[in-house]
N, C-alpha and C positions, 0 to 999 in steps of 0.2 A: 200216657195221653189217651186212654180209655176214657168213652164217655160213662159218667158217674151211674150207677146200676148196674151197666153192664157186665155179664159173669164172662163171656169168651166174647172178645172182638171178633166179628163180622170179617173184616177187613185190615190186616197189618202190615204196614212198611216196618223193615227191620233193616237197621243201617245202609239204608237207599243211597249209592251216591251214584254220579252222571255226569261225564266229560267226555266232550268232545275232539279233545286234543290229548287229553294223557295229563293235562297240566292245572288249567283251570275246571271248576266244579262248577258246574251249572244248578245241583243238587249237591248238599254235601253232608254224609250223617245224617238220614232222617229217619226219625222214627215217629210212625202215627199209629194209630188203632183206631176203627171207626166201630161204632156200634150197629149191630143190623136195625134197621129203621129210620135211620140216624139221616137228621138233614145236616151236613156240613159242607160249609162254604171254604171253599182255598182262596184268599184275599191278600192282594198284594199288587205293587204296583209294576210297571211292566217289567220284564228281565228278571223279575225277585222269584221264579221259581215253581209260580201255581202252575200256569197249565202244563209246564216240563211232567211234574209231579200227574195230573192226570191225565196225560199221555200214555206214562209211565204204567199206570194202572188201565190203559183200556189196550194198550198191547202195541199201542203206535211207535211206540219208543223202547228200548231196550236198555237196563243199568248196566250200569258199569260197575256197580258189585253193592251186595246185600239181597234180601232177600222179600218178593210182594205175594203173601198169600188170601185168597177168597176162601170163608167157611171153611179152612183149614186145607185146601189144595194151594201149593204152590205155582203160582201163576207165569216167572220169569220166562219157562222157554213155550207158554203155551201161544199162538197165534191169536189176534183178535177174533175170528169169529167162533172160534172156542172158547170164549170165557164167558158167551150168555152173558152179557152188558148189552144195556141201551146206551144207545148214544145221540143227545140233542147240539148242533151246531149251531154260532150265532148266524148263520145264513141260511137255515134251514137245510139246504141241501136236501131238497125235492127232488123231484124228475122230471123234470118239466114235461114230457111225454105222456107220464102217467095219469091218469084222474087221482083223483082226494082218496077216491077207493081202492085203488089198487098200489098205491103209494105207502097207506096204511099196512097193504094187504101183503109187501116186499117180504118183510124180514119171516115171516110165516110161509110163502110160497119158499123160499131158498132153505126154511128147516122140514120143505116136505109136511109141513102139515094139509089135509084132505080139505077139497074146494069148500065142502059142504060146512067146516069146519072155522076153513078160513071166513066166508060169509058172514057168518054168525060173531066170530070176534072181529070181525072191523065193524061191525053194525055196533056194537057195544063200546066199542073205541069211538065212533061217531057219536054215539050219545054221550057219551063221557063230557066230551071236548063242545056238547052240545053244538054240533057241525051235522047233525043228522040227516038235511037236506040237504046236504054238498058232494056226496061221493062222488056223482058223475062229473063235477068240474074241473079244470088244470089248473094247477097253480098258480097260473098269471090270471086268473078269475078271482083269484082271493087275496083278501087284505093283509098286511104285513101280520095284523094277529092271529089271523085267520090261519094261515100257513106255520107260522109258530106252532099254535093247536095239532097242526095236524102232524106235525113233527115230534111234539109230546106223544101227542095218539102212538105214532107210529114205533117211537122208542119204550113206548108202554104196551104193546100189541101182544107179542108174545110171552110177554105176563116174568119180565126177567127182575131178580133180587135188588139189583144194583143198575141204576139208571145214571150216569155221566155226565152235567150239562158243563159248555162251552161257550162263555157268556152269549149264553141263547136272548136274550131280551136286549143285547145291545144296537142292533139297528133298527129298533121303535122309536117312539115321541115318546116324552117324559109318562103324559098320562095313560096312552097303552102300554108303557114300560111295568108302571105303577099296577094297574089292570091285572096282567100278566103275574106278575109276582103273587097277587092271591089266588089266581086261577092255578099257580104250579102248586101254591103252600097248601092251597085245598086238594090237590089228586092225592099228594103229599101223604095229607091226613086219614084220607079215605081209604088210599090204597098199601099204604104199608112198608112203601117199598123203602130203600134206602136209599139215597140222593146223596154226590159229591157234586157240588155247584162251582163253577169259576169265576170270580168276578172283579172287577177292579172297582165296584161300585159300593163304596164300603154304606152308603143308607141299604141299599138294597140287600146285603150281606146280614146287616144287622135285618133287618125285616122279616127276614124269611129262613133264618138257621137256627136249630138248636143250638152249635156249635158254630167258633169261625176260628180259622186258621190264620193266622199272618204274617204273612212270609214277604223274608228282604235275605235277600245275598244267599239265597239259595238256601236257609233254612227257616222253621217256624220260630218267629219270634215271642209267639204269643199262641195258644189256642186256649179256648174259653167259650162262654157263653156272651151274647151279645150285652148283658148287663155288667157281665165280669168286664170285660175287655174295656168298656167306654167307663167303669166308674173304678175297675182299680186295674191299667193298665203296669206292664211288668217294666218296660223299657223306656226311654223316651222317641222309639222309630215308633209304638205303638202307641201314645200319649197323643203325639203328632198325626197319626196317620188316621186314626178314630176319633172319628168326630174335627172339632174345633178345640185349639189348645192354645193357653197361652202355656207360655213356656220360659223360665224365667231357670237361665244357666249359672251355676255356681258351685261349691264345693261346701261339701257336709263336715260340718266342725264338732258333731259329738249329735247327744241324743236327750234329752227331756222331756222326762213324764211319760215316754213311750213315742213322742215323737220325732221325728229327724230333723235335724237345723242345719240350715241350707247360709252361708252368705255368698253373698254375689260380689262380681269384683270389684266393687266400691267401696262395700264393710257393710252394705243391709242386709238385715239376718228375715228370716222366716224361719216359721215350723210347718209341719207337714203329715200326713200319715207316712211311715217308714217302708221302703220297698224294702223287699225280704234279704236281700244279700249287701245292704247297702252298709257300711263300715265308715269310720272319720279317713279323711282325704283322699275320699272318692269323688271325683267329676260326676255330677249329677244335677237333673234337671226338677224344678219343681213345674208339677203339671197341675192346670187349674184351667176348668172349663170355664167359656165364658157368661154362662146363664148363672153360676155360682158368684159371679162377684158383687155387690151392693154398692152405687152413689151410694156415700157413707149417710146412714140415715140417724148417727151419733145415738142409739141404742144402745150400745155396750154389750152386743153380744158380739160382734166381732172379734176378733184375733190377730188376724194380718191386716197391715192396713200399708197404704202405699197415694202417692199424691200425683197427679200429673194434670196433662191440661189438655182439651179435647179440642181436638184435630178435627174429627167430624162427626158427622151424626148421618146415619141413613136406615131410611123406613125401607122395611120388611117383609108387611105387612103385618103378622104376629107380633113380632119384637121389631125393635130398634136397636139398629149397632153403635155404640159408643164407639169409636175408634180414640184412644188416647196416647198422646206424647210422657214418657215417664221417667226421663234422665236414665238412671241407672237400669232398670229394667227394661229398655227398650219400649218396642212397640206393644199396645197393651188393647186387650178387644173386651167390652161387657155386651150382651145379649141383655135388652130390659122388655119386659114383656108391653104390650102396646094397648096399656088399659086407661080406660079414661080420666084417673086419678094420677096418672105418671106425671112427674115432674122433671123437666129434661133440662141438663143445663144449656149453655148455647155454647156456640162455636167459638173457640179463644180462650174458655174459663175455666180459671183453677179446679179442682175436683180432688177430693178424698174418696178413696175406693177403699171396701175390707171385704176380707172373709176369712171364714169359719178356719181352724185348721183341720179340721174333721172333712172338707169340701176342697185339698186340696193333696196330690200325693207328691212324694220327693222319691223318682226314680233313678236308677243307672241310666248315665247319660248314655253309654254303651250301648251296640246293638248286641243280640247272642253271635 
């Protein structure tokens, strides 16, 4: 699970596992490698495992067996403020006491670096975060993004390898959330560093990672690139949980032309691109995004096709949601883009839908 290039991981869990009772795994068998530089996100919904996982890596938490090393020093019994990590929380976790400047100026007075010293790198951490005229104000002086910054500043001060965030952007508004997200991907780029991000906010994960992680039931289901993960997902927990999925359950009856045929329990067959370990009479889900499907515009280049009759219709702005009723396939969603040539049918009416089989994959319904 190296990221591709990379000649020695940065950063490796070697059979991680984590119980708090002796019985149940809160982690279980994990093994990652991060690359130095590397922005990866741990993505998953609540209880599935992320932040345990970077916890586990900033020193808060301790395994229950396997083994976490940094640039080749084993990390398990060292203390957090021996591991040289930054660490950003989503509440910032300020001082309300301190000003901007010397809040910045923390993690550098406590390693003993020289006044003259410290000066000069929170003045450069101020301009960074472009907060240059704010050192002298508190906390409760600044805006929720304001304080964010200065939180970054202050996890970036002492100039450490591996920076930790904590879904840092989630007590903003969607548009400073949005903000935020290039203002970290931009230090990001600038500075070098290497970033493990937590977040349950899977557009934001995709936005801002090299890499994404996807963890359910205590292990990674999935890691990849945010293009890998949304257009050939491994499972159907990550089909579902990335992005919008229709998802249409049924069992694999053999394989043609290279791809997998899927019938559902009524006897309607599809094809698919073929998930890698997927064999005949396996439970499996066919995943198919819903910007990929077409009102049948009787072309003939489609492949799957399927009929149902539209339930609703709602504006978007960009796109419009088809919502349709589909008998055997359940409930059925098209994205149609909201261009002035769109022809929409109305609410009540039969409808033929297709796509490609090349725009749709046939996964293990299974999670790992």
């Amino acid at each position: 699970m190296a990221a591709s290039g990379a000649s020695e991981p940065f950063v490796t869990f070697s059979r991680i596992r984590k119980t708090y009772d002796g019985e149940s795994y809160v982690i279980r068998d994990l093994n990652l490698e991060i690359a130095e530089g590397e922005f990866l996100s741990l993505l998953g919904p609540s209880g599935s495992g992320k932040t345990t996982t970077l916890m586990l890596l900033a020193g808060f938490e301790s395994p229950s067996g396997g083994t976490i090393t940094l640039n080749g020093r084993t990390l398990n019994e060292l203390p957090p403020h021996k591991r040289d990590i930054g660490m950003v929380f989503q509440n910032y976790a300020l001082f309300p006491h301190m000003t901007v400047a010397e809040n910045i100026a923390f993690p550098l007075s406590v390693r003993g670096v020289a006044k003259a010293e410290q000066r000069e790198r929170v003045a450069r951490a101020l301009d960074m975060i472009e907060l240059g005229r704010l050192g002298g104000r508190k906390p409760s002086q600044l805006s929720g993004g304001q304080q964010q910054r200065v939180a970054l500043a202050r996890a970036l001060v002492f100039e450490p390898r591996l920076v930790l965030m904590d879904e840092p952007l989630g007590a903003l508004d969607k548009a400073l959330r949005e903000t935020m997200q290039y203002e970290i991907k931009r230090l990001h780029r600038r500075l070098g560093v290497t970033i493990v991000y937590v977040t349950h906010d899977q557009g934001e994960a995709l936005t801002m990672s090299d890499r994404v992680a996807v963890f359910e039931g205590g292990a990674i289901q999935q890691i990849a690139s945010p293009t890998s993960l949304y257009e050939d997902p491994e499972n159907a927990f990550v089909a579902d949980f990335i992005g919008e999925n229709n998802g249409l359950a049924g069992q694999v009856v053999g394989f043609d032309d290279g791809y997998a045929v899927l019938t559902l329990p009524g006897g309607r067959t599809f094809k698919g691109r073929a998930g890698g370990t997927l064999k005949p009479g396996d439970a499996a889900v066919l995943a198919l995004r819903p910007e990929r499907v077409t009102v049948d515009p009787g072309d003939g280049e489609a492949q799957n096709r399927l009929s149902g009759t539209v339930e609703e219709i709602i504006y978007c702005g960009d796109h419009r949601r088809i919502h349709l009723a589909t008998g055997q396939a359940g409930h059925f969603v098209i994205k149609v883009p909201n261009t002035q040539r769109t022809i929409l049918p109305a609410n009540g009416e039969p409808v033929d839908v297709s796509w490609r089989y090349d725009d749709c994959k046939i996964v293990d319904a299974r999670s790992a």
